[in-house]
C-alpha positions in Angstrom: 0.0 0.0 0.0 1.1 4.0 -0.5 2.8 5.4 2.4 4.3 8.2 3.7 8.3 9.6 3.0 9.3 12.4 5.0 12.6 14.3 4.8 13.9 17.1 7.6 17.2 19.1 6.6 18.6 20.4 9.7 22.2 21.7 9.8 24.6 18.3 8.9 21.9 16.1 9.4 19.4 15.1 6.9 16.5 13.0 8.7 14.0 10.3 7.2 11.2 8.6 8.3 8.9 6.0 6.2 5.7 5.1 8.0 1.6 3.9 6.6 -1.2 5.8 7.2 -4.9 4.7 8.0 -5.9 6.8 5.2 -4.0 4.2 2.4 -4.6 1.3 4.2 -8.0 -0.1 2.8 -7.5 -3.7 4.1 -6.0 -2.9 7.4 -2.9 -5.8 6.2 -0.1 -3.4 7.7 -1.4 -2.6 11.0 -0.4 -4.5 13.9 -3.6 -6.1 15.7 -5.3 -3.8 17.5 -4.4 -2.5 21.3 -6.0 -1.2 24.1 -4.1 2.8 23.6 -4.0 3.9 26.9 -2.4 7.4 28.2 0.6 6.1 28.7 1.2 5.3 24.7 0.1 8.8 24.3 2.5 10.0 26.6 5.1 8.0 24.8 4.7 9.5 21.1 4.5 13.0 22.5 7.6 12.5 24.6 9.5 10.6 21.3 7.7 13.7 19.0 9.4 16.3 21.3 12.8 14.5 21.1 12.3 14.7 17.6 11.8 18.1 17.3 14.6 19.4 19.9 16.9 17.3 18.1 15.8 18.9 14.7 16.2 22.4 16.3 19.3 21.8 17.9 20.7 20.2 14.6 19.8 23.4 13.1 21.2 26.4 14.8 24.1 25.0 17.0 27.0 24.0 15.9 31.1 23.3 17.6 31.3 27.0 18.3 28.8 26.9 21.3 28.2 26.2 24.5 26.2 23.7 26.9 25.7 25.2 30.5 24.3 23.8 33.6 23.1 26.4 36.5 22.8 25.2 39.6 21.3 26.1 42.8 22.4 26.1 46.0 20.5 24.1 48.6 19.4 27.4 50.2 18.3 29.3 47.4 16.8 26.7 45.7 13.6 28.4 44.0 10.2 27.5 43.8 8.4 27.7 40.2 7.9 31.9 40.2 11.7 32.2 41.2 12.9 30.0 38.7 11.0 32.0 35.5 12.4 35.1 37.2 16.4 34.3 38.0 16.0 32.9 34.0 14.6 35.3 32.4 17.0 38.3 34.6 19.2 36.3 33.2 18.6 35.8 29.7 18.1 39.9 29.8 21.4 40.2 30.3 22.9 38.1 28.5 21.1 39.7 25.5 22.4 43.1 26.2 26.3 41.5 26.6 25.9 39.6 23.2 24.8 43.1 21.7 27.8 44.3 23.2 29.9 42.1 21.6 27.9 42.9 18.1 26.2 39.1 18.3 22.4 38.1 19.0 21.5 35.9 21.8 20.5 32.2 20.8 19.1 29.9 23.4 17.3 26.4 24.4 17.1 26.2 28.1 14.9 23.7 30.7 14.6 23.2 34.2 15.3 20.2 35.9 14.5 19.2 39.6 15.5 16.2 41.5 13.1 14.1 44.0 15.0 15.5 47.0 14.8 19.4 45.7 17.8 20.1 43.8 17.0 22.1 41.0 19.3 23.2 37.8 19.2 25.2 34.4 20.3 23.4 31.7 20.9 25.8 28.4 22.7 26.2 25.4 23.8 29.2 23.8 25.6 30.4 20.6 29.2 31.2 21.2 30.9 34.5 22.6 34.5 35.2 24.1 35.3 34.8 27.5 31.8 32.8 27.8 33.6 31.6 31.1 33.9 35.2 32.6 30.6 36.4 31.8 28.5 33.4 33.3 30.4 33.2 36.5 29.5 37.0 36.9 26.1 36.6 36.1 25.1 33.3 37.7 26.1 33.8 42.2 23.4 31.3 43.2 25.3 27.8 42.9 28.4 26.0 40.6 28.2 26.4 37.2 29.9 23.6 34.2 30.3 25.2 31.1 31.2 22.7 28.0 31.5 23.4 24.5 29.7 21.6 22.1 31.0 18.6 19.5 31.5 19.7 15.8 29.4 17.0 14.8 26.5 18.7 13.8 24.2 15.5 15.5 22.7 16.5 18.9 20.6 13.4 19.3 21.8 12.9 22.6 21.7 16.5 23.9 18.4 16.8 22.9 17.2 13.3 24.6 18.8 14.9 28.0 17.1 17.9 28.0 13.6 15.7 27.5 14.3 13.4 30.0 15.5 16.4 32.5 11.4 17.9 31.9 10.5 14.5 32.5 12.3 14.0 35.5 10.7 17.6 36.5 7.4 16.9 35.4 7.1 13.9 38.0 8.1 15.9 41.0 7.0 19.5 40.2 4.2 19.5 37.6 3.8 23.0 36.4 7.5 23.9 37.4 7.8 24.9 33.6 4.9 25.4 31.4 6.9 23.2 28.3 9.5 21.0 27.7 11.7 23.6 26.6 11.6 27.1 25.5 14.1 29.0 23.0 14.5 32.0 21.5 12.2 33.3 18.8 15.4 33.6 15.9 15.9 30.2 15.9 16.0 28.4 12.1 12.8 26.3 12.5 13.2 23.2 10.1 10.8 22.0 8.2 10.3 18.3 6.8 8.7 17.6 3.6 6.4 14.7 2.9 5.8 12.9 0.0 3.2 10.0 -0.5 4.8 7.1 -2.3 2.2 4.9 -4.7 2.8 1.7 -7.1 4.9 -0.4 -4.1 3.4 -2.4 -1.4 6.5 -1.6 1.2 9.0 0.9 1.9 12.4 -0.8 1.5 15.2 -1.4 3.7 18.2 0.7 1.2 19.5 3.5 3.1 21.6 5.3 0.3 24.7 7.3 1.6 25.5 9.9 -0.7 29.3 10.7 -0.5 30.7 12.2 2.2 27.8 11.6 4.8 27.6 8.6 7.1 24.5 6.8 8.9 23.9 7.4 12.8 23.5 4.2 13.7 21.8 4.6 16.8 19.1 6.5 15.0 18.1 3.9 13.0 14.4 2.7 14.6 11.9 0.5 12.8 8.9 -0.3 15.2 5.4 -0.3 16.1 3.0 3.1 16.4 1.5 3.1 20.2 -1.0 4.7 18.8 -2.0 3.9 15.1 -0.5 0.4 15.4 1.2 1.2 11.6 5.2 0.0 11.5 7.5 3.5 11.0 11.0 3.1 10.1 13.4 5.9 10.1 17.1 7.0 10.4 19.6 10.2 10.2 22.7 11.0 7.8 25.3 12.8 9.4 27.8 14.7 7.0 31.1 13.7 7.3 34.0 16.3 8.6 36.7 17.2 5.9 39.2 15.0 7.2 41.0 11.9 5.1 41.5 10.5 8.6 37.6 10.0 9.4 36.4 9.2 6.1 38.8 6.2 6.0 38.2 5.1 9.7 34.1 4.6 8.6 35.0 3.6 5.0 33.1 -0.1 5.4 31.6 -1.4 7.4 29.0 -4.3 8.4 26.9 -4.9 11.3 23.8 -6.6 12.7 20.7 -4.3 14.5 17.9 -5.8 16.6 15.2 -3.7 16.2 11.9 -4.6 17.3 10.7 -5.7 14.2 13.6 -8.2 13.6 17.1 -8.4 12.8 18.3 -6.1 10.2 21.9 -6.5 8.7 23.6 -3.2 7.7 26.7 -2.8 5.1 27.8 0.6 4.8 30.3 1.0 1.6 31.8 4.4 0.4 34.6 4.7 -2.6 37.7 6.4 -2.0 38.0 10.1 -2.3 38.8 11.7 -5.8 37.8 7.7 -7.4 35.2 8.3 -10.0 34.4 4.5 -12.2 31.1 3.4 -13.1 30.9 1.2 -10.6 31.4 3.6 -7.7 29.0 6.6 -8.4 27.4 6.1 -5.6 28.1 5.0 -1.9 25.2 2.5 0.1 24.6 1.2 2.9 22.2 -1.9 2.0 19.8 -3.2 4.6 17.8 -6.0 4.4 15.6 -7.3 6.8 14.3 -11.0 7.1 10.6 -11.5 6.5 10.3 -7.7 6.8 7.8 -8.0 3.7 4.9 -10.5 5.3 5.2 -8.4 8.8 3.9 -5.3 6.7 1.2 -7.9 5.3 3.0 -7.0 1.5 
């Protein structure tokens, strides 16, 4: 049956996602058997969409040259919800007016996070600025502060799943603490995925192609079960490769095995050598095939 190829362009990464929709499905043959969806699954796809999203905005505006900074509080001035919005947004004020300063504009995602015994810390990332060190020590007199710049990798997967699961861990013992999961500044580049509906096959394939100079994240490939719609979804994320001989050739080819939970899926990854043009090397892959991927979908 038809179904569904999206594509997000954020930064380095480039982002896909295959899934079915109710709408193609006439015979119901690639849904899994219907489930009792409780709250819980809901609160799963919102929590995995919001992952999702952080990651594409992070992917987007942030980059090796900024920063990652955690605020913390001391136990005696640890802040109740009205204290928290104020100390972060005196902050963010003046921060603003230092980055105009300095001829820059202020770019931030920040959250909150507070442990079951009270503890309570700002977690934000900003665009670079000199002496970044100097200025947040200055600013920030109410606990430690860790300042780390970020990787030149252009993938903050992880950096986004940490800032989810710090809401989460703030939503279970302060509900309200924050209004969202997040919050950023408004001059943030907002991606935005494009879908296309794909007709004439009766499956998405398992062929991730790798165009040159780009690698897969491995640990963002996912094939599984909606909670909600009960339709498989399978997706993954291309990273593009830094310019250096040394890490092209280090991730040149290379095979693995993934256990996802539709199955096992065997990977090959396979790129030419730079500068080599022949017929037979026009284009680099990484092949997947999964076993008995086709009567799961009910192909």
């Amino acid at each position: 049956m038809p179904y569904i190829k999206t594509t997000c362009k954020a930064g380095k990464t480039k982002e896909y996602e295959f899934y079915y929709s109710y709408r193609f499905d006439q015979k119901g043959g690639s849904r899994k058997k219907k489930e009792n969806r409780t709250p819980e699954a809901q609160r799963q796809v919102n929590r995995r969409m919001a992952e999702k999203k952080l990651t594409r905005l992070m992917n987007a505006n942030l980059s090796g040259e900024d920063y990652y900074l955690t605020l913390s509080y001391r136990k005696e001035k640890r802040p109740d919800r009205e204290t928290l919005n104020r100390d972060i947004r005196t902050l963010l004020r003046k921060l603003r007016r230092i980055y105009r300063k300095h001829g820059k504009e202020l770019k931030y995602i920040w959250t909150a996070e507070k442990g079951e015994r009270g503890a309570a810390h700002l977690h934000i990332v900003v665009n670079g600025i000199d002496h970044i060190s100097h200025i947040i020590r200055d600013l920030w007199e109410k606990g430690w502060i860790c300042i780390k710049p970020l990787d030149k990798s252009g993938q903050y997967r992880k950096l986004a799943g940490y800032f989810i699961k710090y809401s989460d861990k703030t939503m279970k013992t302060e509900q309200g603490f924050i209004n969202k999961r997040y919050c950023s500044s408004k001059n943030l580049i907002i991606p935005e995925p494009e879908k296309k509906k794909i007709r004439g096959r009766n499956t998405y394939n398992h062929k991730i192609e790798v165009p040159a100079g780009w690698y897969v994240d491995k640990e963002s490939i996912r094939e599984a079960w909606h909670e909600i719609t009960g339709y498989l979804y399978f997706s993954y994320t291309l990273v593009q490769l830094p310019d250096n001989k040394a890490d092209w050739e280090r991730q040149r080819e290379e095979s693995y095995i993934l256990n996802l939970e539709t199955g096992e899926v065997e990977i090959t990854e396979r790129r030419t050598d730079r500068g080599k043009s022949t017929k037979n090397h026009k284009k680099n892959l990484a092949e997947t095939s999964g076993r008995g991927h086709r009567n799961r979908m009910g192909a």
